[in-house]
Predicted model as a PDB file, atoms N, CA, C, CB and O in Angstrom, pLDDT in the B-factor column:
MODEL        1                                                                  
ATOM      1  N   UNK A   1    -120.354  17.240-218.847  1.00 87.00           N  
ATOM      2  CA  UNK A   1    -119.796  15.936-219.043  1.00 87.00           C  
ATOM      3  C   UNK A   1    -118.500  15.855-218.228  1.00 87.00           C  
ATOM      4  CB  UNK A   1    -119.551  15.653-220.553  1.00 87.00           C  
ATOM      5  O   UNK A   1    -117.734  16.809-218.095  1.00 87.00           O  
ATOM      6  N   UNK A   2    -118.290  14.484-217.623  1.00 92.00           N  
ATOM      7  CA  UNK A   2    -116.700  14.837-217.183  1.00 92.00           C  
ATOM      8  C   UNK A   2    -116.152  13.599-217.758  1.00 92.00           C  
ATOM      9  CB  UNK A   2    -116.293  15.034-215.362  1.00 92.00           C  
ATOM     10  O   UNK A   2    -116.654  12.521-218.076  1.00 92.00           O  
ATOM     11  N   UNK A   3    -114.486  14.287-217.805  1.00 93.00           N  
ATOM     12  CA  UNK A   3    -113.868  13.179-218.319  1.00 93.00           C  
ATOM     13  C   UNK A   3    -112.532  13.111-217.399  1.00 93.00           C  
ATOM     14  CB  UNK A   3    -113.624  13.318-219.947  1.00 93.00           C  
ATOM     15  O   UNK A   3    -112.036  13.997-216.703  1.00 93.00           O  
ATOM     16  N   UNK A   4    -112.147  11.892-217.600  1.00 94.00           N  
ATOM     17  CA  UNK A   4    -111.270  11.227-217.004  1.00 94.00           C  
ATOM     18  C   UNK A   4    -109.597  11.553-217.134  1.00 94.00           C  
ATOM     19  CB  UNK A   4    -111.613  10.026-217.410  1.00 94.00           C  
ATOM     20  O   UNK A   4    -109.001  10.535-216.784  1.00 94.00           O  
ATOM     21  N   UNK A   5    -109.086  12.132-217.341  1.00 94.00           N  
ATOM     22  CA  UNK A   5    -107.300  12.342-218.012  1.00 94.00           C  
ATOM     23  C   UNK A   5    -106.513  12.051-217.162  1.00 94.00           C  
ATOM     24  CB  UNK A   5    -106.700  13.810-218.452  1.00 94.00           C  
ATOM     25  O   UNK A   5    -106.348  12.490-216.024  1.00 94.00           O  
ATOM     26  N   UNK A   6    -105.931  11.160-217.827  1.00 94.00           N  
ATOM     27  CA  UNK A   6    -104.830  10.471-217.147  1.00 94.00           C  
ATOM     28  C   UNK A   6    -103.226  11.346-217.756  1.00 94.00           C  
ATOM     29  CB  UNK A   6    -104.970   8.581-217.636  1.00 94.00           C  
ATOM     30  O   UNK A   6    -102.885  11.371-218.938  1.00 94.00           O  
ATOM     31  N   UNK A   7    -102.467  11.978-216.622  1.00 93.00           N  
ATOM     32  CA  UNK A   7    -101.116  12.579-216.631  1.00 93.00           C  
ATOM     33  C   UNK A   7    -100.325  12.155-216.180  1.00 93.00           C  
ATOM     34  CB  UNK A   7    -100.931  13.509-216.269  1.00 93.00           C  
ATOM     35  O   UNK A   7    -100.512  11.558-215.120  1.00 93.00           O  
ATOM     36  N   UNK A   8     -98.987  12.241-216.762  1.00 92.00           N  
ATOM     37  CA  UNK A   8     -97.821  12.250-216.261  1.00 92.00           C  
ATOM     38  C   UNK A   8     -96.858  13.735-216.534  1.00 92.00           C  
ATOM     39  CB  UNK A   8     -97.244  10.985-216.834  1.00 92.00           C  
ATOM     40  O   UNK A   8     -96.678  14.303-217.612  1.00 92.00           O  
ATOM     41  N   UNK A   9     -96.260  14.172-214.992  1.00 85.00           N  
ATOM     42  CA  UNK A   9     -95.818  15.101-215.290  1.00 85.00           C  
ATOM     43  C   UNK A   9     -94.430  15.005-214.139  1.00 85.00           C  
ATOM     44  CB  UNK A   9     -96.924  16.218-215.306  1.00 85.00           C  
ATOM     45  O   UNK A   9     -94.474  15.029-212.909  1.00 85.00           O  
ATOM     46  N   UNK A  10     -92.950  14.862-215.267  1.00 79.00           N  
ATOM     47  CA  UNK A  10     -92.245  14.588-214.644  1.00 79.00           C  
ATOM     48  C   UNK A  10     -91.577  13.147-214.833  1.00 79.00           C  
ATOM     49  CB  UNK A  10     -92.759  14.890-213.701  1.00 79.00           C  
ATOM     50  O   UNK A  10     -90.630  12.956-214.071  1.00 79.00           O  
ATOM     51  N   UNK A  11     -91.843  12.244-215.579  1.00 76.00           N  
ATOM     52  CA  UNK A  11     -91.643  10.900-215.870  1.00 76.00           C  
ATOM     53  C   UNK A  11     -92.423  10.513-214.579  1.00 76.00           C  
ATOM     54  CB  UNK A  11     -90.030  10.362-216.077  1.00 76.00           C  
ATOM     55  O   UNK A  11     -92.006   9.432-214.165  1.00 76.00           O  
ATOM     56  N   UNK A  12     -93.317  10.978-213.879  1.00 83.00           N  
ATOM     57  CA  UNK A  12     -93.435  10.267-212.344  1.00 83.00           C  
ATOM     58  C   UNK A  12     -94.832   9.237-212.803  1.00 83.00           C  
ATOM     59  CB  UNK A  12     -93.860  11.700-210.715  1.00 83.00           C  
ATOM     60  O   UNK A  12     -95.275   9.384-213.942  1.00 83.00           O  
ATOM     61  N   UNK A  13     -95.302   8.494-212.129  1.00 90.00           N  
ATOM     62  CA  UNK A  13     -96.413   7.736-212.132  1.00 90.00           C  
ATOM     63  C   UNK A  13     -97.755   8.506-212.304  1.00 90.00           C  
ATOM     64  CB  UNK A  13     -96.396   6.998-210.950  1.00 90.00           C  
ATOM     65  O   UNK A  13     -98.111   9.561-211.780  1.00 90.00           O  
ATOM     66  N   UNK A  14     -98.339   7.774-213.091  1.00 91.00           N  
ATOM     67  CA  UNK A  14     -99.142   8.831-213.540  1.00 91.00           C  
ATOM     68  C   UNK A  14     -99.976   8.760-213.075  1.00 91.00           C  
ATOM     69  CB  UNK A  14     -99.416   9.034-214.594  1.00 91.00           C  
ATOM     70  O   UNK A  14    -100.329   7.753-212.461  1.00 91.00           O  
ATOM     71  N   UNK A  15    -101.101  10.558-213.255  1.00 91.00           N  
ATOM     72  CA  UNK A  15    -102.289  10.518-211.966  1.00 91.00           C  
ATOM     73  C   UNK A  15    -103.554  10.380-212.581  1.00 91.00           C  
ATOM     74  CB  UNK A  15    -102.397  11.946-210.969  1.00 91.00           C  
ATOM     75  O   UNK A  15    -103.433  10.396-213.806  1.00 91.00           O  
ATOM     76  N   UNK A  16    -104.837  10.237-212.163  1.00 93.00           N  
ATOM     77  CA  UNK A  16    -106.016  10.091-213.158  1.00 93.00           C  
ATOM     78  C   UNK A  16    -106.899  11.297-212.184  1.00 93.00           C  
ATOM     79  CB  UNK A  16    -106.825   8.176-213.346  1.00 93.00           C  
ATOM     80  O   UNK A  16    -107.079  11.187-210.971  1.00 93.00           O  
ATOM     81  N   UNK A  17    -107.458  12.625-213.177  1.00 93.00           N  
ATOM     82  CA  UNK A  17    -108.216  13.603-212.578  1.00 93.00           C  
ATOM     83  C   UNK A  17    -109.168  13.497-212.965  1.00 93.00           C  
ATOM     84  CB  UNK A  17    -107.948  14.719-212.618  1.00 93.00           C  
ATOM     85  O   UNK A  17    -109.246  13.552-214.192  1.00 93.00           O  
ATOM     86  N   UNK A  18    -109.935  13.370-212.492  1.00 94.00           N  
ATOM     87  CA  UNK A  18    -111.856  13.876-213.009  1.00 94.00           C  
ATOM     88  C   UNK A  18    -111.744  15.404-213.372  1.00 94.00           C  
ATOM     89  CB  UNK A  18    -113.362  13.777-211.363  1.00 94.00           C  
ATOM     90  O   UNK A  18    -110.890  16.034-212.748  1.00 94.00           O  
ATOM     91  N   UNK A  19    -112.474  16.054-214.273  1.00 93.00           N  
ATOM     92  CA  UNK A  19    -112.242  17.336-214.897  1.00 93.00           C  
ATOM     93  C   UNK A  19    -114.058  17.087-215.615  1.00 93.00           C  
ATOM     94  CB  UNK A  19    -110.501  17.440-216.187  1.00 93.00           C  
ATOM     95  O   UNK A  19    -114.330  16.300-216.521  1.00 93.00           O  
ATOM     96  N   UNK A  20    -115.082  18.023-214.874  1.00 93.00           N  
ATOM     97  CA  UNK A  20    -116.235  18.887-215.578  1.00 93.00           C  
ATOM     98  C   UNK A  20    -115.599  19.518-216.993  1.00 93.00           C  
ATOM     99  CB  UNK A  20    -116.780  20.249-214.469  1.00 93.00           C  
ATOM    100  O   UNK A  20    -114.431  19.871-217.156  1.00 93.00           O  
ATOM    101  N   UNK A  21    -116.298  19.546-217.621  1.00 92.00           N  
ATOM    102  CA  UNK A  21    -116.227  20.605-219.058  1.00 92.00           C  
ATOM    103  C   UNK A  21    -117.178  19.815-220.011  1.00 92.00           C  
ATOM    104  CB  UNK A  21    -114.423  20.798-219.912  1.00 92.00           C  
ATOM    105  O   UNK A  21    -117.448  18.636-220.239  1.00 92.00           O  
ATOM    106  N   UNK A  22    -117.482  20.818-220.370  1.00 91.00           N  
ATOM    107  CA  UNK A  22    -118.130  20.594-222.146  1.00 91.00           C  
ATOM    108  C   UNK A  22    -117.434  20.124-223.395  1.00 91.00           C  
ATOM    109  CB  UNK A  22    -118.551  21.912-222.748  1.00 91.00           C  
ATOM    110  O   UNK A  22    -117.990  19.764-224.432  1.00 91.00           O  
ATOM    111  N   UNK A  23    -116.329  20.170-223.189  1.00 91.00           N  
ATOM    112  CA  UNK A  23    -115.691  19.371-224.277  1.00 91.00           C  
ATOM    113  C   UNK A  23    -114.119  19.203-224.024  1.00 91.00           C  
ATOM    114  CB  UNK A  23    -115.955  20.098-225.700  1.00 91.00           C  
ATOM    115  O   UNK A  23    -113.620  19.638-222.986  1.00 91.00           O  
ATOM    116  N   UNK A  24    -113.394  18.592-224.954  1.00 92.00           N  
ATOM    117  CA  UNK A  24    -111.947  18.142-224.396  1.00 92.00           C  
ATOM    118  C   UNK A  24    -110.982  19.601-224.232  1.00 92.00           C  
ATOM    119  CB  UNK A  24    -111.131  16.923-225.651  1.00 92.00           C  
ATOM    120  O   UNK A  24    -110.252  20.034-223.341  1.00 92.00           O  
ATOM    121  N   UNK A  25    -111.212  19.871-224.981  1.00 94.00           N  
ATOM    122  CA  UNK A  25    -110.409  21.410-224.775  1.00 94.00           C  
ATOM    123  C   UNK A  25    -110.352  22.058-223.795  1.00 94.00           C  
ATOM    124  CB  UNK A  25    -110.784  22.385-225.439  1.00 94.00           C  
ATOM    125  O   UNK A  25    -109.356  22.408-223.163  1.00 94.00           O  
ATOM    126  N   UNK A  26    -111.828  22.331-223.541  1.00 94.00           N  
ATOM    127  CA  UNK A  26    -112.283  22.578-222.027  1.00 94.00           C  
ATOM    128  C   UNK A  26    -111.565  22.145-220.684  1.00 94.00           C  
ATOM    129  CB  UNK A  26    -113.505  21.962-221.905  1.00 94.00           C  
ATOM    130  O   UNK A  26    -111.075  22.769-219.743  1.00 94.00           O  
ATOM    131  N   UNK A  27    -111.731  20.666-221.035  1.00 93.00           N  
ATOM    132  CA  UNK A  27    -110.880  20.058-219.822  1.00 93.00           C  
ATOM    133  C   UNK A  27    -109.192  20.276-220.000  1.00 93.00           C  
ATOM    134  CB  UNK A  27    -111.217  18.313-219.742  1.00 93.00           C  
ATOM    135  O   UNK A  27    -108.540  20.529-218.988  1.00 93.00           O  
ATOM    136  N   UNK A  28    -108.602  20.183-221.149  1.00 92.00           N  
ATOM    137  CA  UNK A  28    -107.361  20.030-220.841  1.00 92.00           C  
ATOM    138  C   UNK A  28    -106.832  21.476-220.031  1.00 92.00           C  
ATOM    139  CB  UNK A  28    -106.610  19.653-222.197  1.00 92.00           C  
ATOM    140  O   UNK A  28    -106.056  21.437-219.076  1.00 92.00           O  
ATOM    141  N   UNK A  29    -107.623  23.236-220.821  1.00 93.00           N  
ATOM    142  CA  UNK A  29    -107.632  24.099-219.811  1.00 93.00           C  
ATOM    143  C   UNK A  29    -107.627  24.268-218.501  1.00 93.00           C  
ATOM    144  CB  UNK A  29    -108.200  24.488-219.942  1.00 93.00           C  
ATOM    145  O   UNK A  29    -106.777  24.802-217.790  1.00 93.00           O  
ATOM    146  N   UNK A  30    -109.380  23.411-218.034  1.00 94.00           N  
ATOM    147  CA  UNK A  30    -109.439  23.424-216.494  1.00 94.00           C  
ATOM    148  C   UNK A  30    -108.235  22.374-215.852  1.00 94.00           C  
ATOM    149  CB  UNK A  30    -111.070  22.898-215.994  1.00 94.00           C  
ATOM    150  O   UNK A  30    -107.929  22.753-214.721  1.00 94.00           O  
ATOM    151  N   UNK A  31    -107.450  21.112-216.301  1.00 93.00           N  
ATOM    152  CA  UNK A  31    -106.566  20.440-215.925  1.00 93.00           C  
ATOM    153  C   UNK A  31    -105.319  21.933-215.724  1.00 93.00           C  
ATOM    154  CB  UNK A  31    -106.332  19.082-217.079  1.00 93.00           C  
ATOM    155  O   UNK A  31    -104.815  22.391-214.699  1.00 93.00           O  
ATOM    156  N   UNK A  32    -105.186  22.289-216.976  1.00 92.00           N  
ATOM    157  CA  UNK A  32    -103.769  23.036-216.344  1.00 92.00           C  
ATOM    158  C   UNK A  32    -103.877  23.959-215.423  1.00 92.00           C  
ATOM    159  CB  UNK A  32    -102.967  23.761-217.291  1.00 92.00           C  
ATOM    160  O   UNK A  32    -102.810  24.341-214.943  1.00 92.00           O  
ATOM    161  N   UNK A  33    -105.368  24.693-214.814  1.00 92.00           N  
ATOM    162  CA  UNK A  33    -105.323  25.250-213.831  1.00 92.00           C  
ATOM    163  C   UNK A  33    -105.213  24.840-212.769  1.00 92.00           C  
ATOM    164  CB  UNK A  33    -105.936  25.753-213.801  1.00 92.00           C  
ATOM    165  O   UNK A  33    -104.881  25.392-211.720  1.00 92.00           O  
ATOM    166  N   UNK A  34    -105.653  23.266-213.134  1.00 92.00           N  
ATOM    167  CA  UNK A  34    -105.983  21.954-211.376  1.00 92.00           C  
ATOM    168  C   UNK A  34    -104.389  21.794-210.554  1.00 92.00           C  
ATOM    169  CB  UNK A  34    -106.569  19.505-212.072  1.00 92.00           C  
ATOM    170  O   UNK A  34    -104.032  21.649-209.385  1.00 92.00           O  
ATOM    171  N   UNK A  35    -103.618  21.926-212.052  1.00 90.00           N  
ATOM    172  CA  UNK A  35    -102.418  21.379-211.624  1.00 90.00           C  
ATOM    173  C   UNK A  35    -101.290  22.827-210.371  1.00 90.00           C  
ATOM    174  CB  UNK A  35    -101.587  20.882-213.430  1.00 90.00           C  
ATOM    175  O   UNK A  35    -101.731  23.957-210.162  1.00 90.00           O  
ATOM    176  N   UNK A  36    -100.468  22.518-210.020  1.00 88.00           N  
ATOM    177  CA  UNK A  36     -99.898  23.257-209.257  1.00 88.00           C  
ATOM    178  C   UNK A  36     -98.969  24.147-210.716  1.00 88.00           C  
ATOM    179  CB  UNK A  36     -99.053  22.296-207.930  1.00 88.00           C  
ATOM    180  O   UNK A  36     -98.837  23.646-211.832  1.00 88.00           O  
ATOM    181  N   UNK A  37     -98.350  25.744-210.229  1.00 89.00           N  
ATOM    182  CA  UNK A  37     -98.257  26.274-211.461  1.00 89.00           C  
ATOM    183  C   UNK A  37     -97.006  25.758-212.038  1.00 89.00           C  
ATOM    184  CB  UNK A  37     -98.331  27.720-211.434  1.00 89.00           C  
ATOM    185  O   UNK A  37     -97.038  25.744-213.269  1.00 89.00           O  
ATOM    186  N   UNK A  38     -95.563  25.193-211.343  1.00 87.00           N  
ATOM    187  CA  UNK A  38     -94.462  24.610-211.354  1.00 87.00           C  
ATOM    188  C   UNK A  38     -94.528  23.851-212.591  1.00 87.00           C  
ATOM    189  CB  UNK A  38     -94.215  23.894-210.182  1.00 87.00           C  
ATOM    190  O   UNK A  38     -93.756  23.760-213.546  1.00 87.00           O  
ATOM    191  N   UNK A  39     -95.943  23.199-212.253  1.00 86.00           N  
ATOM    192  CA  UNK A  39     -96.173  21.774-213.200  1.00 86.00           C  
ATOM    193  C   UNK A  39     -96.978  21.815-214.646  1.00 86.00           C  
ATOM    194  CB  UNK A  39     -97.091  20.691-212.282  1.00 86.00           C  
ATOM    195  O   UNK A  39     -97.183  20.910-215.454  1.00 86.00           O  
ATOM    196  N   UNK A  40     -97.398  23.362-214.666  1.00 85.00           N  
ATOM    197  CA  UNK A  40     -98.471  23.369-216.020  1.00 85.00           C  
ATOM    198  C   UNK A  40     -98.043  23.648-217.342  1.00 85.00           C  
ATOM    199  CB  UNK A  40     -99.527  24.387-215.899  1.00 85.00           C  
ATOM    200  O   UNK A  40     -98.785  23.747-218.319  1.00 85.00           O  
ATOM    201  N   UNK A  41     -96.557  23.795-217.325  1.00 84.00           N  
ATOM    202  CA  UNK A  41     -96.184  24.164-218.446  1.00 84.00           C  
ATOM    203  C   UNK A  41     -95.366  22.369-219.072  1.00 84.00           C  
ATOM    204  CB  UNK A  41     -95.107  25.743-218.178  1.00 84.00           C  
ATOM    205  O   UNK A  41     -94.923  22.323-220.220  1.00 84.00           O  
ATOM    206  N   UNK A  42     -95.304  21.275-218.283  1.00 87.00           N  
ATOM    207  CA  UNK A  42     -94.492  19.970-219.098  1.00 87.00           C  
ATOM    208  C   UNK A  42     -95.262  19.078-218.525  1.00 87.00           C  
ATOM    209  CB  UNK A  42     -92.756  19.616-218.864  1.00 87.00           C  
ATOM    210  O   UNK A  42     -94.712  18.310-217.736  1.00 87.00           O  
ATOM    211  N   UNK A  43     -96.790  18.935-218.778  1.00 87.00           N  
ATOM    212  CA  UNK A  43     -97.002  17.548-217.853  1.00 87.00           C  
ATOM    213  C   UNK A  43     -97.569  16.994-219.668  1.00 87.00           C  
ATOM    214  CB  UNK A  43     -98.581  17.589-215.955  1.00 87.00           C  
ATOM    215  O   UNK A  43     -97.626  17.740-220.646  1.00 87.00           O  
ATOM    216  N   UNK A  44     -97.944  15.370-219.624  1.00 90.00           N  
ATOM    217  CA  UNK A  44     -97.780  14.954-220.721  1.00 90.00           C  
ATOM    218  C   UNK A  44     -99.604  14.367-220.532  1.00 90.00           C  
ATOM    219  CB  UNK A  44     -96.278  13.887-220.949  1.00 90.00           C  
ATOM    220  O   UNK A  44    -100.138  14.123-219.450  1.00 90.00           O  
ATOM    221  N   UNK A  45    -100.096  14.284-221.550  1.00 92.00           N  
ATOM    222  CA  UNK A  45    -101.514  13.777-221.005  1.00 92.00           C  
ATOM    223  C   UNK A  45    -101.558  12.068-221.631  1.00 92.00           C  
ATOM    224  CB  UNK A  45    -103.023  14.944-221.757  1.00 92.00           C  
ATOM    225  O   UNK A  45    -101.269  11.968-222.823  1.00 92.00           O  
ATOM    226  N   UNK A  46    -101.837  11.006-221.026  1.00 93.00           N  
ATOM    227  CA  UNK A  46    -101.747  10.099-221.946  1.00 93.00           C  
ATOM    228  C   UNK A  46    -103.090   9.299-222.408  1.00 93.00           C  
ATOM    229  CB  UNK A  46    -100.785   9.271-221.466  1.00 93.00           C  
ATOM    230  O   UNK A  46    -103.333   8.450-223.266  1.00 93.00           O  
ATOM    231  N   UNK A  47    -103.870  10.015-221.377  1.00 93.00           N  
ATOM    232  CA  UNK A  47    -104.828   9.380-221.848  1.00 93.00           C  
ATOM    233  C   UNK A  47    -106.223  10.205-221.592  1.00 93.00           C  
ATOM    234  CB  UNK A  47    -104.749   8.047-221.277  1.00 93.00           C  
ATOM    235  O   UNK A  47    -106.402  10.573-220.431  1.00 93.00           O  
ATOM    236  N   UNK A  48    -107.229  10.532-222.562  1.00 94.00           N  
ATOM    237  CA  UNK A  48    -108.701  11.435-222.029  1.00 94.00           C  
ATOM    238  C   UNK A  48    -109.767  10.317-222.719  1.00 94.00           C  
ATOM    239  CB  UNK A  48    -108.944  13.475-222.874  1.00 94.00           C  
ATOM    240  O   UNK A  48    -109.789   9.941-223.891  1.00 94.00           O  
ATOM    241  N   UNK A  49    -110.758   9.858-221.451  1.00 94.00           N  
ATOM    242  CA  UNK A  49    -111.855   9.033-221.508  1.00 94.00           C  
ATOM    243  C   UNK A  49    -113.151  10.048-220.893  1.00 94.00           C  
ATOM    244  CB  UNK A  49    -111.515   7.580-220.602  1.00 94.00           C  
ATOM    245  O   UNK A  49    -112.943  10.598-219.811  1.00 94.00           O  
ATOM    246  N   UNK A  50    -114.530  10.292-221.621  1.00 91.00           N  
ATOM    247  CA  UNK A  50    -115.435  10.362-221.048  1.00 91.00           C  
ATOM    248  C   UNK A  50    -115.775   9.418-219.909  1.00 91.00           C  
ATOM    249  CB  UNK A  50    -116.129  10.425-221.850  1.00 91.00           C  
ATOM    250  O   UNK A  50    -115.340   8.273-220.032  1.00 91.00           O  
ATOM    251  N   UNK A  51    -116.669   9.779-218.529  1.00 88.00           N  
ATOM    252  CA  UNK A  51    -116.736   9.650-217.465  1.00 88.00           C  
ATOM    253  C   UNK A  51    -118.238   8.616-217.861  1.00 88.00           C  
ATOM    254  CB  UNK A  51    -116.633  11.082-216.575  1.00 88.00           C  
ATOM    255  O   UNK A  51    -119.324   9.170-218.036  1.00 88.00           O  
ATOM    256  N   UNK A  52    -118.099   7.268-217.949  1.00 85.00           N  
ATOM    257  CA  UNK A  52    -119.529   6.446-218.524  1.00 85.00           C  
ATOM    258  C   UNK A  52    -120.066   6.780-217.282  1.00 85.00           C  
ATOM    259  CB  UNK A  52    -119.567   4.584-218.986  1.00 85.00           C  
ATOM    260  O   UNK A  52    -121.126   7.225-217.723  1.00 85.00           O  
ATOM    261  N   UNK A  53    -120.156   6.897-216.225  1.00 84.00           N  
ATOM    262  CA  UNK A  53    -121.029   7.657-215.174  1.00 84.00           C  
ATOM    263  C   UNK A  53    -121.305   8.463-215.475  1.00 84.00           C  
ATOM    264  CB  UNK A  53    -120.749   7.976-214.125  1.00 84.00           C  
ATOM    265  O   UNK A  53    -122.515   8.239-215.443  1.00 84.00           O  
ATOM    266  N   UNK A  54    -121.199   9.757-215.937  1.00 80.00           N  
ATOM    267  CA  UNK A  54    -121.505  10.724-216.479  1.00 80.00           C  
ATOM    268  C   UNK A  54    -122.454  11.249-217.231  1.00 80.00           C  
ATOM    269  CB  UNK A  54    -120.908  10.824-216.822  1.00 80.00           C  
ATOM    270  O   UNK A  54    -123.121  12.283-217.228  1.00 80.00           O  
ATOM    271  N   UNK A  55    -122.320   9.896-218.148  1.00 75.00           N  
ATOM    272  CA  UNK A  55    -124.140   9.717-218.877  1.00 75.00           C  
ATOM    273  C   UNK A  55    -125.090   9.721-218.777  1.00 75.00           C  
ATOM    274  CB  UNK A  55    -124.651   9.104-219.243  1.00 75.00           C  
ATOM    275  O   UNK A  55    -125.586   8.893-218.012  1.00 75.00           O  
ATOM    276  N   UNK A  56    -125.730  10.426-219.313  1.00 71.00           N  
ATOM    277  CA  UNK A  56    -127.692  10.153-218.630  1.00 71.00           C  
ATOM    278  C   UNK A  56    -128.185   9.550-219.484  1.00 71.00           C  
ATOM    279  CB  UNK A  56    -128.916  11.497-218.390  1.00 71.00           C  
ATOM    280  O   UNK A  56    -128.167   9.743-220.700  1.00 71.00           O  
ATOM    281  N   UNK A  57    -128.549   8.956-219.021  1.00 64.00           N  
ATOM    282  CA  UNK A  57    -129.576   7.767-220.364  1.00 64.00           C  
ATOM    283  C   UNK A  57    -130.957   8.645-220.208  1.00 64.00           C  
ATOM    284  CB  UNK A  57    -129.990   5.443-219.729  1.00 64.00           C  
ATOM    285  O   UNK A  57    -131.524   8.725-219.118  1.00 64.00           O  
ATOM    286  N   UNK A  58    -131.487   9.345-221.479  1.00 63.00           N  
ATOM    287  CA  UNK A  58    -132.905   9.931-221.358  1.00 63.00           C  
ATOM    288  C   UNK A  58    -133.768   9.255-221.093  1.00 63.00           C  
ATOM    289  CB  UNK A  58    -133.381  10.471-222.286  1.00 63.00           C  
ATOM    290  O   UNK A  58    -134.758   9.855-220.672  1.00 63.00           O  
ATOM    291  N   UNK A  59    -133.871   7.714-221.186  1.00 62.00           N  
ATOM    292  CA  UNK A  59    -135.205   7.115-220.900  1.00 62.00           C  
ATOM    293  C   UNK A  59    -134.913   6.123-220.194  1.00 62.00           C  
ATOM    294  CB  UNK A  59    -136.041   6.714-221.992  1.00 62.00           C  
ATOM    295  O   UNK A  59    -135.073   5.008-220.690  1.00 62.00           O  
ATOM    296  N   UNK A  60    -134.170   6.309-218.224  1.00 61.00           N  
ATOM    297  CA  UNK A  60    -133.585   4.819-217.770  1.00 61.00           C  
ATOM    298  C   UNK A  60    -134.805   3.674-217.578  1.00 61.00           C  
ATOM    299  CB  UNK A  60    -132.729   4.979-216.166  1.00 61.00           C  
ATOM    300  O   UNK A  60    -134.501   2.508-217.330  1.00 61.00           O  
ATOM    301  N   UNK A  61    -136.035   4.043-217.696  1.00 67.00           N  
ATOM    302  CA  UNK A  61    -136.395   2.992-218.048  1.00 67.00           C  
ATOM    303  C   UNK A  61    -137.106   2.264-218.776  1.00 67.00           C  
ATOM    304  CB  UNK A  61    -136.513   2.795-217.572  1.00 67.00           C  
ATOM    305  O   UNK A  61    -137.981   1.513-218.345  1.00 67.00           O  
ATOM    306  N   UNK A  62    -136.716   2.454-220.301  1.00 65.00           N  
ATOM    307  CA  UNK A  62    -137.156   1.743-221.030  1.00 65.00           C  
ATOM    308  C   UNK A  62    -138.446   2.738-222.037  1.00 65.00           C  
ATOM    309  CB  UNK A  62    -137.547   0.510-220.110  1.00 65.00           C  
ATOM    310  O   UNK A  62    -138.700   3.901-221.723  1.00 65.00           O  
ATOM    311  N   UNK A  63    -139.172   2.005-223.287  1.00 65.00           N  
ATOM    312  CA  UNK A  63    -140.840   2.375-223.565  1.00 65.00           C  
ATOM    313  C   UNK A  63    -141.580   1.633-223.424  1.00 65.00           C  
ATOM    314  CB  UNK A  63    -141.297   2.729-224.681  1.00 65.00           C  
ATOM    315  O   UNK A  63    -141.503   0.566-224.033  1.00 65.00           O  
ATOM    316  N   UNK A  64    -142.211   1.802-222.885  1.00 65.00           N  
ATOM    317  CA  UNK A  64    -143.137   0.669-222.422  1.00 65.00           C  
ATOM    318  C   UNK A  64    -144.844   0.855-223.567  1.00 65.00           C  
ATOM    319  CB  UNK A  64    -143.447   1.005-220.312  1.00 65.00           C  
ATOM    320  O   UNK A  64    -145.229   2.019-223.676  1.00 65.00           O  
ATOM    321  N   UNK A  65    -145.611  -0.117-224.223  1.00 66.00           N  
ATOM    322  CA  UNK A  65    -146.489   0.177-225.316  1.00 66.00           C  
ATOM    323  C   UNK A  65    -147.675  -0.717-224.177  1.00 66.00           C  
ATOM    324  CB  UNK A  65    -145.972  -0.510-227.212  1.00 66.00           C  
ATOM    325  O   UNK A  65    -147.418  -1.558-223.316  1.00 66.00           O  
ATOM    326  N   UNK A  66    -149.017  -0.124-224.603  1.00 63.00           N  
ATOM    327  CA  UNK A  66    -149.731  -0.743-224.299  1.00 63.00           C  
ATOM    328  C   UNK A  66    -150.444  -1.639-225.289  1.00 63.00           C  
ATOM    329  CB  UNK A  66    -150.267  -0.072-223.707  1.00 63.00           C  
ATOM    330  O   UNK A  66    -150.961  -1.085-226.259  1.00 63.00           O  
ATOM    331  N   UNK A  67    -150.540  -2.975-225.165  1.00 57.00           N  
ATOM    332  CA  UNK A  67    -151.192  -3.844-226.156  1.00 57.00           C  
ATOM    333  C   UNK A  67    -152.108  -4.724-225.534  1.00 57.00           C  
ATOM    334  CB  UNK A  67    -150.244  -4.627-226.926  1.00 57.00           C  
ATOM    335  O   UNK A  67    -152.749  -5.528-226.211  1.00 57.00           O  
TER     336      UNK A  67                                                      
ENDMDL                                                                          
END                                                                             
């Protein structure tokens, strides 16, 4: 799944990363490795959204019945 996290680190404008993982934890880990090392110990997260691209719809199209 990926999700979306939006950071600020630094009061600066904040950045939006795409981050793979299996769950949020996951990502906030792989984020603090993404980040440079200066920056992994005070960045602030403000926001984590699943990636609606990301989704697979199991059946994109539809059931179709014969009648």
């Amino acid at each position: 799944m990926r999700y979306l996290i939006e950071v600020r680190v630094a009061d600066k404008k904040p950045r939006l990363f795409p981050i793979d993982a299996k769950d949020e934890e996951e990502a906030k880990e792989r984020l603090a490795l993404r980040l440079p090392p200066n920056e992994r110990d005070n960045f602030i997260i403000d926001s984590i959204k699943i990636d609606p691209k990301s989704l697979v719809d199991s059946d994109p199209y539809g059931i179709f019945t014969e009648e």
